[in-house]
C-alpha positions in Angstrom: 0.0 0.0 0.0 2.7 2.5 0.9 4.3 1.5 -2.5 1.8 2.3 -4.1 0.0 5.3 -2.3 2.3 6.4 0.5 0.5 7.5 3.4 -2.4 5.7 4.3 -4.4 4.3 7.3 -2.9 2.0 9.5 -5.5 -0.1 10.9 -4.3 -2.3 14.0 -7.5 -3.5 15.4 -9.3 -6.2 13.5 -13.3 -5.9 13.2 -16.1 -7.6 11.2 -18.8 -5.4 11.6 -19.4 -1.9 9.8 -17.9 0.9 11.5 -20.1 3.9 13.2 -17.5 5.8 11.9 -15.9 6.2 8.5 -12.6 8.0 10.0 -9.8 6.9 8.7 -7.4 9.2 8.7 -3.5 8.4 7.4 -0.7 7.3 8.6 2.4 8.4 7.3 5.1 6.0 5.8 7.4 6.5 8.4 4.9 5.5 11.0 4.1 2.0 8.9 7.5 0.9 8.5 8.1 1.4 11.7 5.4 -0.9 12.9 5.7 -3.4 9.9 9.7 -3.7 10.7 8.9 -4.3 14.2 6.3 -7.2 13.3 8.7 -8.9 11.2 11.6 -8.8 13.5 9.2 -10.7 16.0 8.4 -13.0 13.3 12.3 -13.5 12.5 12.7 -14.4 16.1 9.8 -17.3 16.0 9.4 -18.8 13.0 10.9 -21.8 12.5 14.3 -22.2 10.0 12.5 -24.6 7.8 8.6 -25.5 7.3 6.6 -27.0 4.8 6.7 -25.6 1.3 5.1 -22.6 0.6 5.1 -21.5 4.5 7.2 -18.4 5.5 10.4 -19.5 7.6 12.7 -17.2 9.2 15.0 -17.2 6.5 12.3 -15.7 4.6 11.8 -12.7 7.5 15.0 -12.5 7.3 15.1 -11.3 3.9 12.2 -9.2 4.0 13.6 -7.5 6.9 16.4 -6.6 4.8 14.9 -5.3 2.1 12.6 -3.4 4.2 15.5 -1.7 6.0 17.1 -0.6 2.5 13.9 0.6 1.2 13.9 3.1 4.5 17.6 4.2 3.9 16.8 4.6 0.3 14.4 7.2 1.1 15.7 8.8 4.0 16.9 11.8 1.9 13.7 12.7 1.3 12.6 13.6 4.5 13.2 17.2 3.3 9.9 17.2 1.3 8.0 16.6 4.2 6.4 19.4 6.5 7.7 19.4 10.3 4.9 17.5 11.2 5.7 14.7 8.9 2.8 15.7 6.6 2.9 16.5 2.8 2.2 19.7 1.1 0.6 18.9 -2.0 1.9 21.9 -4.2 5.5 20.9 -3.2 6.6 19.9 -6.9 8.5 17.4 -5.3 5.7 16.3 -2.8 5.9 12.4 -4.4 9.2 12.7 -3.2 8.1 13.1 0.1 6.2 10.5 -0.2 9.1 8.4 -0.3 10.5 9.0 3.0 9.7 6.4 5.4 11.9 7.7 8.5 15.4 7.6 9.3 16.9 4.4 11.4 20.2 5.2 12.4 21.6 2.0 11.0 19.6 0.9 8.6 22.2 0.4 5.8 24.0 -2.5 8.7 20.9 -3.8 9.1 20.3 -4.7 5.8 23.5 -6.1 5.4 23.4 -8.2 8.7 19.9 -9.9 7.8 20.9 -10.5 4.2 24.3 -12.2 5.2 22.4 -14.2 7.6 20.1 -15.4 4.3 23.4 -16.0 2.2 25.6 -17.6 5.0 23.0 -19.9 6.2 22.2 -20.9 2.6 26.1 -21.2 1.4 26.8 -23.8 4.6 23.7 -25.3 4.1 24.0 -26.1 0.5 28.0 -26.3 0.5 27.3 -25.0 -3.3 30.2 -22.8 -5.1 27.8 -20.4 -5.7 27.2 -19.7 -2.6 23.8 -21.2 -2.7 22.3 -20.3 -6.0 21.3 -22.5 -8.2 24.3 -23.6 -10.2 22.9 -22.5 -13.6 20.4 -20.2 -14.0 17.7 -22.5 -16.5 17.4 -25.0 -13.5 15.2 -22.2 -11.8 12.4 -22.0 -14.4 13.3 -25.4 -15.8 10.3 -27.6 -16.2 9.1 -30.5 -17.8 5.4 -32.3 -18.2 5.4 -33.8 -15.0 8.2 -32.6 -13.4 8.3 -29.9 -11.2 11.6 -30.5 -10.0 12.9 -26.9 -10.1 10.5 -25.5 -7.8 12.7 -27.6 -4.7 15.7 -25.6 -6.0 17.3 -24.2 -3.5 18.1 -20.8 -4.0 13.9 -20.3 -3.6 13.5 -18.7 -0.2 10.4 -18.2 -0.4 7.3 -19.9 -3.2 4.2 -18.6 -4.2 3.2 -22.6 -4.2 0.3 -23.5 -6.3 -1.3 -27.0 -6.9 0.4 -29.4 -9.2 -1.5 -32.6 -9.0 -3.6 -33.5 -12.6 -6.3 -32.4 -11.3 -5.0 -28.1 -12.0 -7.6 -27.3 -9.2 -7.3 -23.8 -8.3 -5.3 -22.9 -5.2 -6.6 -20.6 -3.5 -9.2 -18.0 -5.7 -7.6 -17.5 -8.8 -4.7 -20.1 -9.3 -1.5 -19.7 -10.8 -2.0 -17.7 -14.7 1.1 -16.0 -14.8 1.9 -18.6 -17.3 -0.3 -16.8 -20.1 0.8 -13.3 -19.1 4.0 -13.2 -21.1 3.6 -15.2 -24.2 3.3 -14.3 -27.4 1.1 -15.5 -30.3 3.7 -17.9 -31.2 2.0 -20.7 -33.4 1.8 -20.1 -37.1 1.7 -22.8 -39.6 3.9 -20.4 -41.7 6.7 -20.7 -39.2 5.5 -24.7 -39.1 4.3 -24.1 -35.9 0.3 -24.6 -37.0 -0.9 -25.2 -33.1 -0.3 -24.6 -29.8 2.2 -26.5 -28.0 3.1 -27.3 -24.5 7.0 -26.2 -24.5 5.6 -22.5 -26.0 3.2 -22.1 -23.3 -0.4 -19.9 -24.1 -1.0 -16.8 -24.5 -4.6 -14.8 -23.2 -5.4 -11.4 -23.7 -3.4 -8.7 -23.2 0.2 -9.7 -22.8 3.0 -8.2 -20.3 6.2 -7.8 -22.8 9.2 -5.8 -22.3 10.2 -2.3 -23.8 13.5 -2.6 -26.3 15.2 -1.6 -23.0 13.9 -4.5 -21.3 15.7 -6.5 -23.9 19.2 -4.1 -24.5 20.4 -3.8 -20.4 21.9 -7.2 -21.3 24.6 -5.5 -22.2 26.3 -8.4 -23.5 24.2 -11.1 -25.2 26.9 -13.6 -26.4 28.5 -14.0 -23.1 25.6 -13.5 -20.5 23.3 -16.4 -20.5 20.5 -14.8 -18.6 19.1 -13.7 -21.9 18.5 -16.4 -23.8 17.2 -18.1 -20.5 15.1 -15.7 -20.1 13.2 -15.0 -23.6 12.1 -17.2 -26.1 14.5 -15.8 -28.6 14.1 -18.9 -31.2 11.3 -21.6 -31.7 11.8 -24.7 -33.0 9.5 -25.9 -35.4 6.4 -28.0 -33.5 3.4 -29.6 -33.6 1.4 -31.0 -31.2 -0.5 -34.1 -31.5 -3.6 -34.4 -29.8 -4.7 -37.9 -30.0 -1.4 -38.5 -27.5 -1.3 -34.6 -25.7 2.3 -34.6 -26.8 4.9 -32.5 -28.6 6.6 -32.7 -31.8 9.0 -31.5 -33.8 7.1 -30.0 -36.7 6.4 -31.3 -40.0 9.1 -32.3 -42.6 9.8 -29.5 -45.0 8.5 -32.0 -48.0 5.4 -33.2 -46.3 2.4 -32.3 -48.6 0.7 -30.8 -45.1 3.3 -28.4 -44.6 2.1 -24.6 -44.9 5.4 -22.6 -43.7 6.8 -20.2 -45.8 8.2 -21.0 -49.0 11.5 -19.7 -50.8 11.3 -17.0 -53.6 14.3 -17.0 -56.2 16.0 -13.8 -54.4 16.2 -15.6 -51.3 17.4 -18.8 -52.6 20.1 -17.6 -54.4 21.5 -15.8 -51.5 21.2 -18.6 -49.4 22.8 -21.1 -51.7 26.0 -18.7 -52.8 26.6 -17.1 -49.1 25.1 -19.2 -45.9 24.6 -23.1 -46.7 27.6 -23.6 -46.9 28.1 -22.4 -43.4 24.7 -23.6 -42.4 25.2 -27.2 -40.6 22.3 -27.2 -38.2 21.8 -31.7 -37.9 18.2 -31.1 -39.0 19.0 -29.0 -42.1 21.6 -32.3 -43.2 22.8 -29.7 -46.2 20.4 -29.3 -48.6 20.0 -26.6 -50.7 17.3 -23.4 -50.9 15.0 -24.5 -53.6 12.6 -21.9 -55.3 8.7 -22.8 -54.2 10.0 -25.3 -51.8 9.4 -24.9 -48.2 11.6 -23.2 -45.6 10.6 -25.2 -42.8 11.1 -28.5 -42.0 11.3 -30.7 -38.8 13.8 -29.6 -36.2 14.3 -26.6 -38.1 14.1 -23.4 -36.7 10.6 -21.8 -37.3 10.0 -18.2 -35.8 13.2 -16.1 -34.4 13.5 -12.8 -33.3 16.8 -10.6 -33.5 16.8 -8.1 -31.3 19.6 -5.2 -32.5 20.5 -1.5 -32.5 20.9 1.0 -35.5 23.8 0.7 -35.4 24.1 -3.3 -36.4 21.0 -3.3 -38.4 20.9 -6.5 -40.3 20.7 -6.5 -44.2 17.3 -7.0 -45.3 18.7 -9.2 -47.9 20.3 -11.2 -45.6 17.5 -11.5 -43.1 15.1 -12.8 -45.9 17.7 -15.3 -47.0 17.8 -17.3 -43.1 16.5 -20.9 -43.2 13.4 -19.5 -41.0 11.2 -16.4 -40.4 13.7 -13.9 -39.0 12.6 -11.0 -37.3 15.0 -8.4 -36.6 14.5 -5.4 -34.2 16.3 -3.3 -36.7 16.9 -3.8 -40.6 18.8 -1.7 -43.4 17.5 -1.6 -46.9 20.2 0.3 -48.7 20.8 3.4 -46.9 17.0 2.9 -45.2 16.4 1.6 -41.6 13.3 0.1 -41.0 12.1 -0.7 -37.4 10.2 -3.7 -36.3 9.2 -4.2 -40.0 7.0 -7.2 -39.7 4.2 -9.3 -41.9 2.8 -12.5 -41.3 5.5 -13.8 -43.0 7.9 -11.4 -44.2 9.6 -8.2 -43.5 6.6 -5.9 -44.9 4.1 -4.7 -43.0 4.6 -1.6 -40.8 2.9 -1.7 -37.6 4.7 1.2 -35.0 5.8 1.0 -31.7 3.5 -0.7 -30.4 3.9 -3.4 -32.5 0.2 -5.5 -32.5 0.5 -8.4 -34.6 -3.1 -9.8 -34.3 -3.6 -9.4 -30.5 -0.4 -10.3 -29.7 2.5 -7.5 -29.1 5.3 -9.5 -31.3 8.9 -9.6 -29.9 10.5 -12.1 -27.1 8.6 -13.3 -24.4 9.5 -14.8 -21.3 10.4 -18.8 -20.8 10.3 -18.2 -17.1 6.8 -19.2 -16.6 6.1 -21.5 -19.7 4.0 -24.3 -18.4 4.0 -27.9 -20.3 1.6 -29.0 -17.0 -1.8 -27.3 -17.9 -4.9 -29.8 -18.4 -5.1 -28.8 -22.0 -2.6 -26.9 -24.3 -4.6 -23.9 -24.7 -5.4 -23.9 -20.9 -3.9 -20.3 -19.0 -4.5 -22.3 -15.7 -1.0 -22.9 -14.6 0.7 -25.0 -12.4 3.9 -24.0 -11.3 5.1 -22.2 -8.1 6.5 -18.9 -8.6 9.1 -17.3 -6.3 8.4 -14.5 -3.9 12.1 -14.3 -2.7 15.2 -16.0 -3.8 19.0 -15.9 -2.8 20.1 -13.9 -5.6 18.2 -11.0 -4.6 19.4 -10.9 -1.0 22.7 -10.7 -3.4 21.8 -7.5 -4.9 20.0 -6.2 -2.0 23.3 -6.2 0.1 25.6 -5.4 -2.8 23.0 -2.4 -3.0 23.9 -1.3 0.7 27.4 -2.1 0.5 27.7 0.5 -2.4 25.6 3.3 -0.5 28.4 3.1 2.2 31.3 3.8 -0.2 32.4 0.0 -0.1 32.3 -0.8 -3.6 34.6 -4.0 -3.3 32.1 -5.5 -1.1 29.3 -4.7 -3.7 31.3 -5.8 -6.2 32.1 -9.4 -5.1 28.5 -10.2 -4.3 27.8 -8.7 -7.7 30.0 -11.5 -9.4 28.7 -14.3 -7.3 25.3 -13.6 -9.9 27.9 -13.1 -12.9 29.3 -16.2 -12.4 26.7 -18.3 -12.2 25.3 -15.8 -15.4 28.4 -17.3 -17.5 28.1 -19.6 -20.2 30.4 -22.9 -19.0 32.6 -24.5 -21.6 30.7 -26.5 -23.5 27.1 -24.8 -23.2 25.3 -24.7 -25.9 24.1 -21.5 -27.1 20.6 -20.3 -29.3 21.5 -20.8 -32.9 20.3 -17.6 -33.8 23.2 -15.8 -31.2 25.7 -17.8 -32.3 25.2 -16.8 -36.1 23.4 -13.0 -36.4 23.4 -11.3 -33.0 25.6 -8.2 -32.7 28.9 -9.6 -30.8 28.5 -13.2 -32.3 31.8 -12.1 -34.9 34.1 -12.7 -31.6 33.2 -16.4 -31.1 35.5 -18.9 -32.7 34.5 -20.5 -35.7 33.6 -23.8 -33.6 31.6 -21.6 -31.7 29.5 -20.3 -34.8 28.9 -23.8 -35.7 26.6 -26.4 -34.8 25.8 -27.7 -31.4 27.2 -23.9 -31.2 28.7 -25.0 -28.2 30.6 -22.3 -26.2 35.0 -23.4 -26.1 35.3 -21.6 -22.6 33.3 -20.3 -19.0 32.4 -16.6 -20.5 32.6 -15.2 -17.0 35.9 -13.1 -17.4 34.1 -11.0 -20.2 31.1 -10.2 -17.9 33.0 -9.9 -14.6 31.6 -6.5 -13.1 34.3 -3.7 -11.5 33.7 -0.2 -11.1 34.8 0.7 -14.7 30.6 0.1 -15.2 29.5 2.8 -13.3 32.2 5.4 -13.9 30.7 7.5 -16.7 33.5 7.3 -18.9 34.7 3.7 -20.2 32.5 1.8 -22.7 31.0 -0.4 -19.7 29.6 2.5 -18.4 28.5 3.9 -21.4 26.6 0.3 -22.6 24.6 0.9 -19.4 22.5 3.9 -20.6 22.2 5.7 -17.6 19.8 8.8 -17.6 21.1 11.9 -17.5 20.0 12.9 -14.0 23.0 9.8 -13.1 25.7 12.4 -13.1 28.1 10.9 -10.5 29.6 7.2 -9.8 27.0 7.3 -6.8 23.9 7.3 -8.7 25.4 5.5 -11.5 26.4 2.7 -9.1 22.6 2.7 -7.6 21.3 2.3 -11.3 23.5 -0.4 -12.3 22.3 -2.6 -9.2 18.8 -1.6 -10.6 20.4 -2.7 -14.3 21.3 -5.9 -12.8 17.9 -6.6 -11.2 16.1 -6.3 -14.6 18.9 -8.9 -15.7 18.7 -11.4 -13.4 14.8 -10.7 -12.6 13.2 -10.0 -16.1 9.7 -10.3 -15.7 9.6 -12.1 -11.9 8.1 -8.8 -11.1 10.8 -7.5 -8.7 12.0 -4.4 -10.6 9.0 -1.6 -9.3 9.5 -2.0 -6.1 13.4 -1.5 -6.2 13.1 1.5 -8.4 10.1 3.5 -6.9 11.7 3.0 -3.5 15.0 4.0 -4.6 13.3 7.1 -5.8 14.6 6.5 -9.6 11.3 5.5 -11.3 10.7 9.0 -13.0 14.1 9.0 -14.8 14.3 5.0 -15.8 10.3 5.7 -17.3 11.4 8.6 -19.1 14.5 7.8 -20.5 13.9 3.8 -21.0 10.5 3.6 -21.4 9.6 5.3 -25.4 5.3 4.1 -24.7 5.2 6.4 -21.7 8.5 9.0 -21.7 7.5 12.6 -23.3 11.6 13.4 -23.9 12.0 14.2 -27.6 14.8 12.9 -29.8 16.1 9.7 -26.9 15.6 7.1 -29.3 16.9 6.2 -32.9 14.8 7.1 -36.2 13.8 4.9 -38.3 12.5 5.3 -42.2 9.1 3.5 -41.7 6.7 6.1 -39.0 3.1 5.3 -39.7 0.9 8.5 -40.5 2.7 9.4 -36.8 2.6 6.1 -35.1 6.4 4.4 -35.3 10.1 5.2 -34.1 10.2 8.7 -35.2 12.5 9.3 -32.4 10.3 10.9 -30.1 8.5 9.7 -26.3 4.5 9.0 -26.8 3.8 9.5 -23.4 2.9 11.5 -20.1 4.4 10.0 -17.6 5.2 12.9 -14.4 6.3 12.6 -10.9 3.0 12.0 -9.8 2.6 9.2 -11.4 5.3 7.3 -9.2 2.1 7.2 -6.6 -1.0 6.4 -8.0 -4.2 8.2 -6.3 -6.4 7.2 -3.8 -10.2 5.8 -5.0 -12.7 9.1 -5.7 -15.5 6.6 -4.3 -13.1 5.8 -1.0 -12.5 9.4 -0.2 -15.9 10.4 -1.0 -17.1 7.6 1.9 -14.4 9.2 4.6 -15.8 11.1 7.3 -14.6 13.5 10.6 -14.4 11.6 13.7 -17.7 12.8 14.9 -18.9 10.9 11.6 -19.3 14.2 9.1 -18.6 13.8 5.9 -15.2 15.4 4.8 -15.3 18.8 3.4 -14.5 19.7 0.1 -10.9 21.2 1.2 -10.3 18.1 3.4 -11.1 15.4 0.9 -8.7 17.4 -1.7 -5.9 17.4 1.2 -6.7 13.5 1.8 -5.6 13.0 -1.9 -2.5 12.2 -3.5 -0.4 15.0 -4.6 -1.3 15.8 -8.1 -4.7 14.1 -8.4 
């Protein structure tokens, strides 16, 4: 609540009858952290170290209580906003600021770090693991198979969101687990010889939750961090599903007289034929060449993959065409035009802007994390899976983060690296095709590399090993970042980077709000990384396809302002509130009970 609204009441006596009295008046944030830390260091001192999955431990307290302390030391500088009483004056401009300070504990920042090395040291001896208790490769987090749940006992989870997982996908609790249709795309398309649904793709409902190009560009280094391919669905494999058996399969052959994916024109034949088959050595391909008419697409093949790049290494349309499957680029040059997010059914032609609706479905990468093989039916959004609240590498950051507000940037640094390490590709990983090949860096890799099973020839984590060259304004680390402007020293660059690194290692787990909005840097990230809802001019490249003023012409397409870091209260909740002598507010006194700006 105080996320999302700052002050508000803090009711501490229960009741189930209607009040005589609709006064509620507020509380301010400094007021409710201090009650909610105090309720969870009792809890830290009784609850037991381990329980039954699902139930809250003190390991899990312990967390929370750190994160709770940073989030008061994060906004303790804004105690300035405030008015001596602690109240807010809503024609401050930076009243939402204000809102943000929660009080001032004297040692907040060692608190945080005390509770979250209590987390990490208690699950590094428990687990003995050289990674210090995280999972030892990322995938085995969000790793699942039909019937096997066996990555929600990982033990890096502190703390599950546990849901049902029995056949019979009852729901557990109200709703049930859906997060499993909020992040897929409309991925099935018999052009790209994926003509149905399939379990491995999961299922997508509605309106989907995908991320801004900046979601996809803070990993900074794509070749050599494995956290993003592990965390979008970069390539799919042709598939099919078979419903007489409720199983998988791997597509139909590119010859098979029921096959409807795309089929080659002379142009991109010839191209492929005199410049990539040569090359091209993928097992399911077995060498044959791009005949016109024929189709692309054949089992195992590669059938829909997206290539997310900058301006600056557009692909050549000629060359993107000319793939052994639908490639969709993020960026494409057609002599000396640039197209963005040029996309068809099929091929690069249509021109649908920023916002990039293909059908119903917003089409670029979506998330793997929650894919679901265990739903009833394929097209079923009930889910099955847990889905973690808290886990280790987040106690990581959230010390790192209070390390680094104290000056010690060594400290911050190692724990930092524990998540970079395990981030690495190992020797003898295999990567996506599709970075191996086209993505922007994929020209370092050694030819072996670049070749089928694309197997990586060393542990990558030397080339993403984190020092403070990535927050000191000046070397191309730093610069990669993309800070905002307003990050003008190594201080605020530093606090941004952490927030950098939660978006990497936490990409759709929803963690990143809270961390930003309490770290009072949501305005600045929105504007400057977020085109949909930024109003700055001229922050992003331009492109040679805008749609009668819809497209990347460059420019914001938003509103976003600092009031929109709170969100208001209800009209129809302050419209019920009343004096303690049960009169209705007045006029002045309801405006005052509102956020600032509303």
């Amino acid at each position: 609540m105080t996320t999302l609204l700052g002050d508000v009441p803090l009711q501490l006596k229960s009741t189930s009858v209607l009040p005589k009295t609709f006064y509620y008046p507020k509380a301010t944030s400094e007021e409710i952290y201090a009650r909610i830390i105090a309720d969870i260091r009792f809890a830290y001192e009784h609850l037991p170290e381990t329980a039954d999955r699902g139930r809250y431990t003190k390991w899990a307290a312990a967390h929370f209580l750190a994160k709770l302390y940073l989030q008061r030391a994060q906004g303790q500088n804004f105690g300035q906003y405030r008015n001596a009483d602690g109240s807010i004056n809503p024609d401050d401009p930076n009243a939402s600021l204000g809102l943000l300070y929660k009080g001032a504990g004297i040692n907040d920042l060692d608190s945080a770090q005390l509770f979250a090395t209590e987390v990490i040291d208690h699950f590094s001896s428990k687990n003995g693991g050289v990674f210090g208790g995280l999972a030892v490769d990322y995938w085995d987090l969000f790793r699942i198979g039909k019937g096997d749940w066996s990555n929600e006992d990982n033990s890096e989870i502190i703390l599950p969101a546990s849901y049902i997982s029995s056949s019979s996908m009852e729901d557990n609790g109200r709703y049930g687990m859906r997060t499993d249709a909020a992040f897929t795309i409309q991925y099935y398309d018999a052009a790209w010889n994926i003509p149905a649904r399939t379990w491995a793709y999961g299922v997508s409902k509605g309106e989907l939750y995908l991320p801004s190009d900046w979601g996809y560009d803070v990993f900074t280094d794509k070749i050599n961090d494995s956290r993003f391919e592990k965390s979008f669905q970069i390539e799919y494999p042709s598939a099919s599903f078979d419903n007489a058996s409720q199983t998988d399969g791997e597509g139909l052959p590119y010859n098979n007289s029921q096959n409807k994916s795309l089929t080659w024109t002379a142009g991109e034949a010839t191209y492929f034929n005199a410049n990539i088959r040569a090359g091209y050595d993928r097992a399911s391909w077995d060498g044959r060449a791009a005949a016109v008419g024929e189709h692309k697409i054949g089992k195992g093949d590669l059938g829909l993959v997206f290539l997310e790049n900058t301006k600056e290494t557009a692909i050549d349309k000629e060359i993107a065409l000319a793939q052994p499957y639908v490639l969709y680029p993020r960026w494409i040059r057609d002599g000396s035009n640039y197209y963005y997010r040029k996309t068809g059914k099929d091929r690069l032609v249509g021109n649908l802007g920023l916002l990039q609706t293909f059908g119903a479905t917003n089409f670029r990468p979506s998330s793997r994390k929650f894919i679901d093989p265990n739903r009833t039916t394929v097209d079923n959004h009930f889910g099955s899976r847990d889905v973690a609240i808290f886990r280790l590498a987040e106690t990581y950051l959230i010390r790192a983060e209070a390390y680094g507000r104290q000056g010690n940037y060594t400290a911050a640094i190692n724990d930092i690296n524990v998540l970079r390490k395990r981030a690495a590709y190992k020797n003898g990983e295999q990567r996506a095709e599709v970075l191996a090949r086209l993505y922007p860096g994929s020209e370092t890799l050694l030819t072996a590399e670049r070749s089928y099973p694309y197997r990586s020839a060393e542990d990558t984590y030397n080339k993403i090993k984190v020092d403070a060259a990535y927050w000191d304004g000046v070397s191309e680390k730093s610069r990669l970042e993309n800070y905002p402007p307003e990050a003008n020293t190594d201080e605020k660059r530093f606090i941004h980077f952490i927030y950098n690194e939660v978006s990497r290692e936490f990409s759709t787990e929803q963690v990143l709000y809270d961390g930003i909005h309490h770290a009072g840097i949501q305005l600045e990230r929105v504007l400057h990384h977020n085109q949909l809802a930024s109003s700055k001019q001229g922050n992003w490249p331009v492109s040679d396809n805008p749609v009668n003023g819809n497209g990347q012409d460059g420019n914001g397409k938003g509103v976003f302002r600092s009031i929109h870091t709170f969100k208001p209260f209800p009209q129809t909740f302050i419209d019920l509130l009343t004096d303690e002598n049960n009169v209705p507010l007045s006029p002045e006194a309801r405006k005052k009970y509102q956020n600032p700006g509303y």
